[in-house]
Each structure stands twice: as C-alpha cells, then as structure tokens.
Backbone as a chain_set.jsonl record, in Angstrom:
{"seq": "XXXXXXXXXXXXXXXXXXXXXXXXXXXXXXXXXXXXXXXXXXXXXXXXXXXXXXXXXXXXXXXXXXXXXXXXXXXXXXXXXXXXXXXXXXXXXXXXXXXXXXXXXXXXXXXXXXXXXXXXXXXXXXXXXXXXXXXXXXXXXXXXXXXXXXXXXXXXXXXXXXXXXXXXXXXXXXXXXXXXXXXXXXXXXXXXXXXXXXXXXX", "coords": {"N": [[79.299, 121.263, 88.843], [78.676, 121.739, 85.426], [76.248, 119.499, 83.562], [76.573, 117.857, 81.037], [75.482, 118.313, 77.713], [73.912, 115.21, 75.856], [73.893, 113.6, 72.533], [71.345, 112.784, 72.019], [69.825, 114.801, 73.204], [70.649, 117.41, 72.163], [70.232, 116.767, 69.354], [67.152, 116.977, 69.185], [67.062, 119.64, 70.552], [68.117, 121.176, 67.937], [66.07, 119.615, 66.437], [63.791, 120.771, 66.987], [64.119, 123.776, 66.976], [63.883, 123.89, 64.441], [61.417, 122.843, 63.734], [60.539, 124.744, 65.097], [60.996, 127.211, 63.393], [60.1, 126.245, 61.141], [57.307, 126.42, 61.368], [56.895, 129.351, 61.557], [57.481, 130.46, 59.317], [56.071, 129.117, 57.628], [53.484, 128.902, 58.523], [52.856, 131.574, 59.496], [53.245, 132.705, 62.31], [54.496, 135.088, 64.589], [55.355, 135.449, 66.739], [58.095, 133.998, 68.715], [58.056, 132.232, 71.18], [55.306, 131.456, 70.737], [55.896, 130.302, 68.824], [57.843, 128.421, 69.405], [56.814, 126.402, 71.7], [54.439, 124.915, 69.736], [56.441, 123.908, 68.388], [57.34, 122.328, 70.258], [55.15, 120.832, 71.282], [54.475, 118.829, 69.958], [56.405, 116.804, 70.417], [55.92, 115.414, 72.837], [56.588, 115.683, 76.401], [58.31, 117.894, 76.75], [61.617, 118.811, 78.365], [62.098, 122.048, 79.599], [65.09, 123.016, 79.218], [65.744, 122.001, 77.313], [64.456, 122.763, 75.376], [64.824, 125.281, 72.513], [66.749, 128.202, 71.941], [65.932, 131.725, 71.451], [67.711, 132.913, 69.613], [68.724, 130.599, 68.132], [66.386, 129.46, 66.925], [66.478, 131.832, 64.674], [67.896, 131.463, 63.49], [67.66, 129.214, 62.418], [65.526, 129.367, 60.913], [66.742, 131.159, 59.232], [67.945, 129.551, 57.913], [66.094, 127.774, 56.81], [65.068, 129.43, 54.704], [66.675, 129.882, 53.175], [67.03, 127.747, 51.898], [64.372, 126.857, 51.175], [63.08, 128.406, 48.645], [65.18, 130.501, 47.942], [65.023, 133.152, 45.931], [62.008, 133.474, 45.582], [62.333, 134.73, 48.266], [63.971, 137.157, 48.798], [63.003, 138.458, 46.48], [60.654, 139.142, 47.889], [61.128, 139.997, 50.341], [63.014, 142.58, 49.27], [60.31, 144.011, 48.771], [59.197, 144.048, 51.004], [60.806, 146.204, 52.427], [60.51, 148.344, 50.96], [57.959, 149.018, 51.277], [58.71, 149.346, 53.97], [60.202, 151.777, 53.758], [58.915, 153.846, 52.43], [56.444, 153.92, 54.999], [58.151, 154.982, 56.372], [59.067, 157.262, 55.329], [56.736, 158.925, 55.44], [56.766, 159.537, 58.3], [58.933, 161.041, 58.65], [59.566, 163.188, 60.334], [59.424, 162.224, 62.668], [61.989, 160.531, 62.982], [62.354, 158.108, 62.294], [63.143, 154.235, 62.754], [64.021, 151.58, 61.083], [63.475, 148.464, 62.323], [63.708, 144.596, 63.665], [63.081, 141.742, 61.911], [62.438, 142.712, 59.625], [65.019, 144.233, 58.717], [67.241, 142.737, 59.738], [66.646, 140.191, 58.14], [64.918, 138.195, 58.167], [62.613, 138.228, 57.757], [59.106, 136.52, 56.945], [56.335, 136.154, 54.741], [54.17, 136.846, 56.197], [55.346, 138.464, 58.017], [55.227, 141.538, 60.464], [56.073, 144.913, 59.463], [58.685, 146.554, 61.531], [58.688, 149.34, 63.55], [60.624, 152.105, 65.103], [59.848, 155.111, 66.464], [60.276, 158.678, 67.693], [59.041, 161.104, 69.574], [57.857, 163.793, 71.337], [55.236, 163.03, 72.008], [53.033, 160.425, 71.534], [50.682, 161.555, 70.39], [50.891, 163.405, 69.142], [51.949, 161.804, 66.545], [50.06, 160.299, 65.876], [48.501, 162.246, 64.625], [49.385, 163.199, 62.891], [49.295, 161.04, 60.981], [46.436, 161.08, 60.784], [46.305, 163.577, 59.02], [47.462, 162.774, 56.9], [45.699, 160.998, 55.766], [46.013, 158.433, 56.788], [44.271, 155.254, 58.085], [44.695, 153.895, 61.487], [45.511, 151.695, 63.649], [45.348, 151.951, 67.65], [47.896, 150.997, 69.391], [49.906, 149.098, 72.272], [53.131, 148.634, 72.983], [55.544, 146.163, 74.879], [58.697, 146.786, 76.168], [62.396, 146.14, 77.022], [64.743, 147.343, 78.872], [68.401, 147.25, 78.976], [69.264, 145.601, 82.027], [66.591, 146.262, 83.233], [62.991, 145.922, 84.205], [60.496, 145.02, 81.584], [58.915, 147.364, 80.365], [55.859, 149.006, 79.113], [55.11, 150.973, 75.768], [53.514, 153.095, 73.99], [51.865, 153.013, 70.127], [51.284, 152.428, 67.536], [49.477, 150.916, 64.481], [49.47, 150.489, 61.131], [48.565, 149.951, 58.13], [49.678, 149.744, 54.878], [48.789, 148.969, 51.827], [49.141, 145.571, 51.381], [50.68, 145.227, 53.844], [51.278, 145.44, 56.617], [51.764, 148.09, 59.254], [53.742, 148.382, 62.426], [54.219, 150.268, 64.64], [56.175, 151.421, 67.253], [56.188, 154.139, 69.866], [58.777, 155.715, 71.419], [59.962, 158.533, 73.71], [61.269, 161.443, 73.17], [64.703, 161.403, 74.107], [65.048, 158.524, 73.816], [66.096, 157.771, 71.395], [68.742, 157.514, 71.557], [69.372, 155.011, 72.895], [68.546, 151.804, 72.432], [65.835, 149.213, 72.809], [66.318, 146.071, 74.46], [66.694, 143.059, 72.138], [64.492, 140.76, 71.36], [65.237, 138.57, 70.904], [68.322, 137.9, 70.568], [68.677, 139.201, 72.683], [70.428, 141.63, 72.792], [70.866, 145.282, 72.094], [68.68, 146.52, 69.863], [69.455, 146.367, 66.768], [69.211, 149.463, 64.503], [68.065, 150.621, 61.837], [67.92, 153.691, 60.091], [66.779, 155.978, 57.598], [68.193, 156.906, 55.491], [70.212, 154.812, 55.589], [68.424, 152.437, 55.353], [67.774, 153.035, 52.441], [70.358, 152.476, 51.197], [70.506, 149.829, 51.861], [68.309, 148.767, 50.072], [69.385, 149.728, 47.788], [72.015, 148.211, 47.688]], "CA": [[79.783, 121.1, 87.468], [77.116, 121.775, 84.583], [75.788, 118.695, 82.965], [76.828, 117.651, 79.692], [74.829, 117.862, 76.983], [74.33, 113.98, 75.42], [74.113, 113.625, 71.494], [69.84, 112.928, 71.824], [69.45, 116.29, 73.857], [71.45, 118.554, 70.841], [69.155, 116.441, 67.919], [65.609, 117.139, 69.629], [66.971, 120.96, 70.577], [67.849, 121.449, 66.5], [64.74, 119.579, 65.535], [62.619, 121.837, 68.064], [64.345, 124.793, 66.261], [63.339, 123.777, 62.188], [59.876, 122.656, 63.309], [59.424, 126.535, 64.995], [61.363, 128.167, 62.209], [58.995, 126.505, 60.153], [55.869, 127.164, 61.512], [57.028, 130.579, 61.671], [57.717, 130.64, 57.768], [54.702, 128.41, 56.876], [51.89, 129.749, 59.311], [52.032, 133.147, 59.729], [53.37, 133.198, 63.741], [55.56, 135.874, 64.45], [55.882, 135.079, 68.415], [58.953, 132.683, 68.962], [57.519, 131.67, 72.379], [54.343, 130.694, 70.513], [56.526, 128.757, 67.574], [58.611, 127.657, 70.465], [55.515, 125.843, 72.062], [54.348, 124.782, 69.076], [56.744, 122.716, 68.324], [57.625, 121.34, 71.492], [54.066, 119.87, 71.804], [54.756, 117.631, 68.795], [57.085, 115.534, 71.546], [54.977, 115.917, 74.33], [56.751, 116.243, 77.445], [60.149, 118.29, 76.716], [62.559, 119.631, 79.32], [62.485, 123.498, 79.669], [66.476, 123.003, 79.511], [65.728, 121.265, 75.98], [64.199, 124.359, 74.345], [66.198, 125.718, 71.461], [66.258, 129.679, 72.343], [65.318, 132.39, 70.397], [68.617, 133.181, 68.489], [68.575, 129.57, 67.315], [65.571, 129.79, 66.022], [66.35, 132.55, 63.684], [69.259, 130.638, 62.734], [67.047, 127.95, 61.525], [64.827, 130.3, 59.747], [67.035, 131.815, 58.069], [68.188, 128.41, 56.96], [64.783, 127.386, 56.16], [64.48, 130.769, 53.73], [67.797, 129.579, 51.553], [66.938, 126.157, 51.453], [63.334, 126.388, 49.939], [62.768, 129.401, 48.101], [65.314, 131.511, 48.315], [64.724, 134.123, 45.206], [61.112, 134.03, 46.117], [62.038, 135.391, 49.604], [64.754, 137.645, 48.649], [61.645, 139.35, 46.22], [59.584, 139.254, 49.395], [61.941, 141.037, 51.715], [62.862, 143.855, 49.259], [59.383, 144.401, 49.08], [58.497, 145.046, 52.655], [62.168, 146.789, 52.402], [60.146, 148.853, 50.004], [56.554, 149.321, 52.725], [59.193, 150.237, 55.424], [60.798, 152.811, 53.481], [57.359, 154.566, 52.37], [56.005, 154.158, 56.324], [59.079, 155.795, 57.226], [58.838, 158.672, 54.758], [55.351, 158.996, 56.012], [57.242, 159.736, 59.685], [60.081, 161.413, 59.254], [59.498, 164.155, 61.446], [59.894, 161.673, 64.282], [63.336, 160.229, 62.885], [62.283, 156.991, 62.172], [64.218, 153.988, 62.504], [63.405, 149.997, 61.283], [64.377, 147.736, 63.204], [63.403, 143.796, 63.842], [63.008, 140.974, 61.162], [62.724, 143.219, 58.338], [65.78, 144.531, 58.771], [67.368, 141.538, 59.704], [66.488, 139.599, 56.486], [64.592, 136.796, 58.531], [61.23, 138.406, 57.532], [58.486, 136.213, 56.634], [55.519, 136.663, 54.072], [53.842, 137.338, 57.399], [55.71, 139.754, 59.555], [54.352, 143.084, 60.538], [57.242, 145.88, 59.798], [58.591, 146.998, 63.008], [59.349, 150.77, 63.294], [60.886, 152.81, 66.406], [59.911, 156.889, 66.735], [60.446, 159.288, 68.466], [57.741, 161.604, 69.64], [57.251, 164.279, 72.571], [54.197, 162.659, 72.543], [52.237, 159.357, 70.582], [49.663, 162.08, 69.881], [51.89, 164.096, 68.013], [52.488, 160.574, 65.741], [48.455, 160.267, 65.518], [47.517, 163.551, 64.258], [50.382, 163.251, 61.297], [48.528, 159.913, 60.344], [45.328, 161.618, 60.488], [46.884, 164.749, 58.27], [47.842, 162.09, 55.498], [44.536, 159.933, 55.174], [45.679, 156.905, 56.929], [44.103, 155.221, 59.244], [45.503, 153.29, 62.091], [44.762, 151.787, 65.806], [46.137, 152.681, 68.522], [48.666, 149.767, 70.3], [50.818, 149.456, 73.18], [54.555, 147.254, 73.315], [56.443, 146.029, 75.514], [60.069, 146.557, 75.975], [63.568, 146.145, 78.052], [66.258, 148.026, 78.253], [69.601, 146.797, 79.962], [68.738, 144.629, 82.762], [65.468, 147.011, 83.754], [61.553, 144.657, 83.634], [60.199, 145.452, 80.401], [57.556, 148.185, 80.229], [55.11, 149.286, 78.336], [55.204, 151.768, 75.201], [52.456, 152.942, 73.242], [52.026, 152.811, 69.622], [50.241, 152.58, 66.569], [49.365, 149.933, 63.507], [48.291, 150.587, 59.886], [48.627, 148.943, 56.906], [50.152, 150.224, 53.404], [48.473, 148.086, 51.11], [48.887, 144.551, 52.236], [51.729, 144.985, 54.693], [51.184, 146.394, 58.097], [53.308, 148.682, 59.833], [53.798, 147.924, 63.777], [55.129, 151.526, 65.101], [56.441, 152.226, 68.555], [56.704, 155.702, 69.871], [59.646, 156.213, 72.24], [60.299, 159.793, 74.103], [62.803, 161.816, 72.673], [65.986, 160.77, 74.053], [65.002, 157.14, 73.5], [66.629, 157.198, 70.49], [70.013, 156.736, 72.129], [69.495, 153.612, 73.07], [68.368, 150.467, 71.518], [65.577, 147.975, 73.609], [66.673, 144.736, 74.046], [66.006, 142.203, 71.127], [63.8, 139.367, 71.882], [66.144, 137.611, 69.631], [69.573, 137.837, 71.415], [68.908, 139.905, 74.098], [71.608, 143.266, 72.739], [70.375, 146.116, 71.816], [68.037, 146.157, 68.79], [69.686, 146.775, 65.614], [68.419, 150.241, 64.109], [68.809, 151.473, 60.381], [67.196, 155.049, 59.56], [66.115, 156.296, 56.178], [69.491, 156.685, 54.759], [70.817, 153.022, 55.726], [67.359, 151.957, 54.409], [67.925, 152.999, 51.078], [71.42, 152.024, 50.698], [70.043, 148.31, 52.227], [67.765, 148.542, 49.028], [70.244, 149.636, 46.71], [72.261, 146.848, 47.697]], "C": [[78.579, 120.946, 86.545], [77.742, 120.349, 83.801], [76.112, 118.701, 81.295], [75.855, 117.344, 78.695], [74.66, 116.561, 76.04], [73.749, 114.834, 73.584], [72.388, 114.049, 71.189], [69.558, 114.351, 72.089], [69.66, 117.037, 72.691], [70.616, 118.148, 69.743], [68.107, 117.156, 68.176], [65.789, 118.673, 69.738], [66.932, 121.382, 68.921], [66.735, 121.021, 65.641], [63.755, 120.05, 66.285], [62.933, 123.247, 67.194], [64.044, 124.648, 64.66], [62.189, 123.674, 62.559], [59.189, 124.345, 63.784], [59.852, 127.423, 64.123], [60.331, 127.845, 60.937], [57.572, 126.646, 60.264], [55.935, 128.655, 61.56], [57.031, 131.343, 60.242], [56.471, 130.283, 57.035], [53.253, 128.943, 58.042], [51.755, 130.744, 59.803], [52.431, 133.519, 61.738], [54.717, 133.483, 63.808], [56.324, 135.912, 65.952], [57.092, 133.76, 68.569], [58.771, 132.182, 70.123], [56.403, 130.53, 71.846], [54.892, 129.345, 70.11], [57.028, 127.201, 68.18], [57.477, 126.254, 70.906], [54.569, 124.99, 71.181], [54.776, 123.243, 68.495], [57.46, 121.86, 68.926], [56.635, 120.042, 71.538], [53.792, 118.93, 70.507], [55.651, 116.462, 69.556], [56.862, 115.183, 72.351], [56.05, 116.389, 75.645], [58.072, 116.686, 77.518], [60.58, 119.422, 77.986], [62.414, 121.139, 78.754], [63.997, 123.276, 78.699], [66.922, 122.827, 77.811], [65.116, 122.086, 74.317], [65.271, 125.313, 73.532], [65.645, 127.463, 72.325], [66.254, 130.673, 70.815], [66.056, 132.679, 69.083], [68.684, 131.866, 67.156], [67.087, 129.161, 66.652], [65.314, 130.362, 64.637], [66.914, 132.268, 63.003], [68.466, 129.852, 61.74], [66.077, 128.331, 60.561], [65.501, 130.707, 58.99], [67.596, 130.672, 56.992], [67.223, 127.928, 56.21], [64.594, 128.201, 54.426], [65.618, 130.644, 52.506], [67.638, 128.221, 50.786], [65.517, 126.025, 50.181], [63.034, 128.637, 49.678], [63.412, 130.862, 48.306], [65.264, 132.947, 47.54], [63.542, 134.276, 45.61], [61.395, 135.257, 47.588], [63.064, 136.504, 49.72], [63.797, 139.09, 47.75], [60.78, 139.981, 47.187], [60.005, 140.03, 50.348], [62.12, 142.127, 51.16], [61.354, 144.668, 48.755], [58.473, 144.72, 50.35], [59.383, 145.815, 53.077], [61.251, 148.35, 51.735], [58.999, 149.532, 50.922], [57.404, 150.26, 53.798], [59.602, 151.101, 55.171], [59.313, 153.906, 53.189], [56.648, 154.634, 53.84], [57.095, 155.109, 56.979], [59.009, 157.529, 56.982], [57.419, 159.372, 55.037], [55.8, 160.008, 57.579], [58.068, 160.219, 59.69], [60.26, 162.315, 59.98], [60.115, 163.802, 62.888], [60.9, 160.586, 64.195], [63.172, 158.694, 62.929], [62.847, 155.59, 62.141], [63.715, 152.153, 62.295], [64.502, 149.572, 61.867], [63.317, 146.036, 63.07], [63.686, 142.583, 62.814], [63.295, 141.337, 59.662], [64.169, 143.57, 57.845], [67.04, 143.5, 58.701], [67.939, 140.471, 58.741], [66.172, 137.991, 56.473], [62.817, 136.509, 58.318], [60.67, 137.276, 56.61], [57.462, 136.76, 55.389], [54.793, 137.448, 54.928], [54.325, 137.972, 58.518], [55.282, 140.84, 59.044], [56.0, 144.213, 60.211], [56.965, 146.647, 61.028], [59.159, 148.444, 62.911], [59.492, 151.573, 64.604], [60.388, 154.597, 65.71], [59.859, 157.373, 67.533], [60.293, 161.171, 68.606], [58.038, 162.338, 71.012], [55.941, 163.695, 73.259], [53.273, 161.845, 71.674], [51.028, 160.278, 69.656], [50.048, 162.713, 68.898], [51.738, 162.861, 66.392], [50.831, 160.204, 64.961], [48.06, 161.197, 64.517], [48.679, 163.88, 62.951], [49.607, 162.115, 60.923], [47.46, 160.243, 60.068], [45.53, 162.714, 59.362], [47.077, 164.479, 57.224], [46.601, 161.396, 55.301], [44.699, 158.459, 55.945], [45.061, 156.829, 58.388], [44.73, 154.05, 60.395], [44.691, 152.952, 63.655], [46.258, 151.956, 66.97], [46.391, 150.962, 69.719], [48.96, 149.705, 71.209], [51.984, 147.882, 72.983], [55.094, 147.375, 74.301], [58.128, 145.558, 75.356], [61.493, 146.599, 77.297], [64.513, 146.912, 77.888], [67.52, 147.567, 79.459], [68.885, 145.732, 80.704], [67.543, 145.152, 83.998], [64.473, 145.739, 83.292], [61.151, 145.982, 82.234], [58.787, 146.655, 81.16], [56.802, 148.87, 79.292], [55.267, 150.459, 77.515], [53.94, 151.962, 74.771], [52.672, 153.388, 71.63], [50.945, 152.878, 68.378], [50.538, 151.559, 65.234], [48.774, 150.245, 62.224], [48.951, 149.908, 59.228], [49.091, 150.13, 55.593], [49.862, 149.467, 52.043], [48.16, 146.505, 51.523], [50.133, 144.086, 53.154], [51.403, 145.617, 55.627], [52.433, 146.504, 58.408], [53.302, 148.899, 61.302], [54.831, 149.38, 64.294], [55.036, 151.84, 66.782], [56.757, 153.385, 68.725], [57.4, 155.719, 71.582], [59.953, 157.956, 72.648], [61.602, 160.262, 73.312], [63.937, 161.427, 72.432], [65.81, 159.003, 73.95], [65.92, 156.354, 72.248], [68.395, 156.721, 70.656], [70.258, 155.957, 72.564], [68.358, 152.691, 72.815], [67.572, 149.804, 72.738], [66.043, 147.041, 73.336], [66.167, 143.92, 73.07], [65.622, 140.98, 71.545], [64.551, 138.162, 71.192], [67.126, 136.96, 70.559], [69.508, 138.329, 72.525], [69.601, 141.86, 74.489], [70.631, 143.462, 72.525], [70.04, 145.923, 70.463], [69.347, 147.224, 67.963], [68.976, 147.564, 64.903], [68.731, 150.573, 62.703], [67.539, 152.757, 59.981], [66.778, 154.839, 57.99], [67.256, 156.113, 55.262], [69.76, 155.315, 54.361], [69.711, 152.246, 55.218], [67.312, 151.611, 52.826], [69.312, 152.315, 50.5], [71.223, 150.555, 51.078], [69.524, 147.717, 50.787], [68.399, 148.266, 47.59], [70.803, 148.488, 46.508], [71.915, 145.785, 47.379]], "O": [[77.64, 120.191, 86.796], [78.902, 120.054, 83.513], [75.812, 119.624, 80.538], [75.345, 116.223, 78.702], [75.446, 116.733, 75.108], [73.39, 115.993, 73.379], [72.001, 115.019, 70.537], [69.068, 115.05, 71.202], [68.607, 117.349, 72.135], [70.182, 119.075, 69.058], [67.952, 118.114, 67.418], [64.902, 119.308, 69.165], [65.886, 121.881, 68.505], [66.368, 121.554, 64.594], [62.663, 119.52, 66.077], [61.944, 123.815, 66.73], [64.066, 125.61, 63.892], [61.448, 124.373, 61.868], [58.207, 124.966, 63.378], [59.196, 128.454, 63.978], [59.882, 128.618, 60.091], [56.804, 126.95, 59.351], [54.837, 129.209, 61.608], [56.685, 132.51, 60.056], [55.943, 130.907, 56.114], [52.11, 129.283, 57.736], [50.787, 131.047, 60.5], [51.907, 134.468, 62.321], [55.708, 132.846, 63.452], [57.469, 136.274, 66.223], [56.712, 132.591, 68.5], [59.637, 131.316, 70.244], [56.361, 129.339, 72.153], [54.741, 128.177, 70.467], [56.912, 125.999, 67.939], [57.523, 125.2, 70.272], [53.817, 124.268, 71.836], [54.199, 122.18, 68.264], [58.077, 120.9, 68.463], [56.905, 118.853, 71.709], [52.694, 118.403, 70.326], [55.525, 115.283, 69.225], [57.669, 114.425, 72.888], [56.235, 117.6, 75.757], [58.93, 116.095, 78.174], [60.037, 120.46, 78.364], [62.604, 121.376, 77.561], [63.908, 123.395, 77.477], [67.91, 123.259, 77.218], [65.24, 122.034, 73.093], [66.275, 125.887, 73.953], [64.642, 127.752, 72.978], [66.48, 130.407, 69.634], [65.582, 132.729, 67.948], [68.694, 131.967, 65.93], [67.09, 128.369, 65.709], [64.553, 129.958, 63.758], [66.772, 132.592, 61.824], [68.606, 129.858, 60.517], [65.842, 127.698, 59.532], [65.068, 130.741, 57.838], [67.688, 130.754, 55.768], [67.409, 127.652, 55.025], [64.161, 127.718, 53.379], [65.559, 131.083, 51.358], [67.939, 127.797, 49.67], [65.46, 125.523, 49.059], [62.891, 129.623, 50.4], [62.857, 131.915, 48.619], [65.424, 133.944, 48.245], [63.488, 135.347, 46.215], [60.789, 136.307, 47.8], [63.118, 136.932, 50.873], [63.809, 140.269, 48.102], [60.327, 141.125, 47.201], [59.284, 140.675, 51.11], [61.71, 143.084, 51.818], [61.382, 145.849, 48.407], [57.455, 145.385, 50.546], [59.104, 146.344, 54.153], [61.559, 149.422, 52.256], [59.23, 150.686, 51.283], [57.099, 151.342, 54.301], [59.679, 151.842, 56.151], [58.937, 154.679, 54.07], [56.104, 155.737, 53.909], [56.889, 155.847, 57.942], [58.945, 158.509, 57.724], [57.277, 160.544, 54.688], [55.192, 161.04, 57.859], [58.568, 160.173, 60.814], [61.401, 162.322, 60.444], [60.773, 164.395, 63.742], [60.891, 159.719, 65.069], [63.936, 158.07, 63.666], [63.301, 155.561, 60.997], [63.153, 151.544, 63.205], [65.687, 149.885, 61.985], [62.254, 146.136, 62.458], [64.891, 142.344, 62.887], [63.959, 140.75, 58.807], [64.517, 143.254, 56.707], [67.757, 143.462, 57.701], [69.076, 140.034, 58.564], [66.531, 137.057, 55.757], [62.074, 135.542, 58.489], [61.346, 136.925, 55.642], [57.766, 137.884, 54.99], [54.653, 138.641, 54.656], [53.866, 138.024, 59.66], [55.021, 141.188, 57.892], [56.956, 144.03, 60.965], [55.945, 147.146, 61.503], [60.112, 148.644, 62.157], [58.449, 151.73, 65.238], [60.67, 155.018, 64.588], [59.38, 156.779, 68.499], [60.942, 162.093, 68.114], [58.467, 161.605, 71.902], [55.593, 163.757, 74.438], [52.593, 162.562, 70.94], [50.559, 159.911, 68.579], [49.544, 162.582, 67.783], [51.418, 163.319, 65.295], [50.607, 159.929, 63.782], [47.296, 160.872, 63.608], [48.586, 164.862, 62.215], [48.898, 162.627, 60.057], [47.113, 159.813, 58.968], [44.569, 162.639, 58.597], [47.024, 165.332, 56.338], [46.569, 161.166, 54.092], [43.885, 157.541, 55.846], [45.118, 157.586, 59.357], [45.374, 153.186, 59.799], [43.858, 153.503, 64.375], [47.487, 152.028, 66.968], [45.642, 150.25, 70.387], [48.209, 150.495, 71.782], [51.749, 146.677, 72.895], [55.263, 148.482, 74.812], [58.659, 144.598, 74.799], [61.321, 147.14, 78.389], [65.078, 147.139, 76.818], [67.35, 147.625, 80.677], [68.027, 145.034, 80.163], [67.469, 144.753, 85.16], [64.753, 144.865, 82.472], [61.404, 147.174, 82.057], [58.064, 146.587, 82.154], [57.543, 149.446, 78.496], [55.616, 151.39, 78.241], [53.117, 151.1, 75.079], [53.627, 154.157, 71.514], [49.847, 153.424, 68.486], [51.713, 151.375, 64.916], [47.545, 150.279, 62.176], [49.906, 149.251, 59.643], [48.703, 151.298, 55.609], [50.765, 149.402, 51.209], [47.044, 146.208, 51.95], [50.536, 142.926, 53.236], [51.159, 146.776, 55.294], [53.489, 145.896, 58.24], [52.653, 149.924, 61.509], [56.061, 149.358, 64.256], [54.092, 152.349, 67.387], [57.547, 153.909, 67.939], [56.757, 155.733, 72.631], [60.19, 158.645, 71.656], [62.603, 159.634, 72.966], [64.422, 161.133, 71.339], [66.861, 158.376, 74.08], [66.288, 155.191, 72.078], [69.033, 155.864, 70.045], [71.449, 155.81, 72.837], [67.213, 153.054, 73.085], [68.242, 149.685, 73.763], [66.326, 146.803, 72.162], [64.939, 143.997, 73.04], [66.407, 140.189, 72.069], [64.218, 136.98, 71.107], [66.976, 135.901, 71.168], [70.256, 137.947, 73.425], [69.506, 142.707, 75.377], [69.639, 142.734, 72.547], [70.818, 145.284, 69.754], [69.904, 148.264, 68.314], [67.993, 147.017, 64.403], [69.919, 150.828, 62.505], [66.391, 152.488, 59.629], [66.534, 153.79, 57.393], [67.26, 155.262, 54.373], [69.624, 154.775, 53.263], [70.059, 151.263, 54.563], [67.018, 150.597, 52.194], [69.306, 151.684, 49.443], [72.007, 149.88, 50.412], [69.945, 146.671, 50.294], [68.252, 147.4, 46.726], [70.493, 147.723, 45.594], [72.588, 144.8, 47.684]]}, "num_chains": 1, "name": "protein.A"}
C-alpha cells in the first residue's frame, strides 16, 4: 500500500517548486534538473521522493510570471514569439516547427527558442545559414521518443539579435512524431509557421 503523503511532505514539495521556478525566472537556468537541485540544496538533505517534478515546476513558473510582472512578460514572450517567427522564415524549406517554452508561454527573459526541422541531412540546414549571412555552431540534443533511451540529434545555434535560436534537425519522417517533453513526458507540442502567426495575432 503506497505511503501517504503527510501535510510537511506536500509544503516542502510546493516550496521546492517556487524556489526552482524562481531561479529559473530570476537567474537565467533553463535546466529543471539544475533548478531542481538548486533549490533542494537550500534544505539540505531532501528525499528523492520529495522532489517536485518537472510539470510542477512549470506550474509554479507560470505562477511566478502572473504574480510579478505579468505585462512585462507577456511583452517579453511576444517578442521571442516575434525571433521564432523570423528564425523560422529563415528555414522554411525544412518545415519548421517551435516547440518548448516559447510556445508554451512559460518562456523566460532567458530561454533559448527551441525549433524542430526537418532535413535529409543537418548539412543541408548549414549551408542555408551560410547562404543568408548567419552564423551559427554546430550542436547536438538529446531526445526520446515513446518509451525508446533518448538519443542523440544534431543541430545548430545562432542568435537573431539578442535571442538565440536552439535548432534541432530531425530526418524527414521525424516530423510525424513529437519527442517526448522533458516537461510531462507526451509528445512535444509543435506549432508551424501558420499557428505561429495566428499565436501572435492573438
């Protein structure tokens, strides 16, 4: 019979989740493992078991983002709303699709826009970046799909002023299915160019 959670356990998990939603808001870390960690070691020795998880996290961010400043951050989002649509139009050849935080609407001042494509080949994705002037390095991510170990993609990073753009390049048929979200676990939530703009409009 699983163990009942007492009243202390449920406080310390929700105040483990505001102190990494807000280091995540206030310092610039985009890893919820790190945040996680973070602000565990403000209690010192906490139960695994006692760890808020990742969804609740975002929860608490996004609470964080209405509570203090939420017109600032509402400015702030359709402006990297604004980066991801211009990185995309940059890519559309390879059917571009945001996905992650931005999308979301849990983005920070500090998140990277996250962008899926889909490429015969990363080089292909290079030599259009080279063709326009920008320049970029060359990444690699890791990802899951279903209940497969994550493996490695490769990728590419530039910047559009003062927003970087975090681009994975998936094979072809990749685009039919969604990696898992480090968030929840489903399948990432994708919106194209279209659903982009009508996000904006909105």
């Amino acid at each position: 019979m699983p163990r009942r959670s007492s009243p202390r356990h449920d406080n310390l998990r929700r105040t483990l989740a505001q102190d990494a939603a807000r280091f995540m808001a206030e310092h610039g870390i985009q890893d919820y493992l790190t945040a996680k960690r973070k602000a565990a070691a403000r209690y010192g020795n906490v139960e695994a078991a006692t760890l808020p998880s990742n969804s609740e996290i975002e929860a608490a961010l996004g609470e964080y983002q209405r509570l203090f400043g939420a017109t600032a951050h509402d400015e702030q989002l359709n402006r990297q709303r604004g980066s991801a649509l211009q990185a995309m139009q940059q890519l559309s050849l390879f059917q571009p699709r945001l996905v992650g935080a931005v999308l979301s609407g849990t983005a920070t001042p500090h998140t990277d826009i996250q962008i899926h494509v889909f490429a015969d080949s990363p080089e292909s994705v290079s030599m259009t970046l080279i063709d326009r002037g920008i320049e970029y390095e060359v990444t690699e991510r890791r990802h899951r799909f279903g209940n497969d170990p994550s493996r490695a993609h490769p990728g590419v990073r530039f910047a559009l002023g003062r927003q970087f753009i975090d681009v994975t390049v998936f094979p072809l048929d990749g685009i039919r299915q969604s990696p898992a979200s480090p968030v929840d676990g489903r399948p990432m939530r994708r919106a194209d160019i279209s659903a982009l703009q009508t996000l904006l409009a909105d």
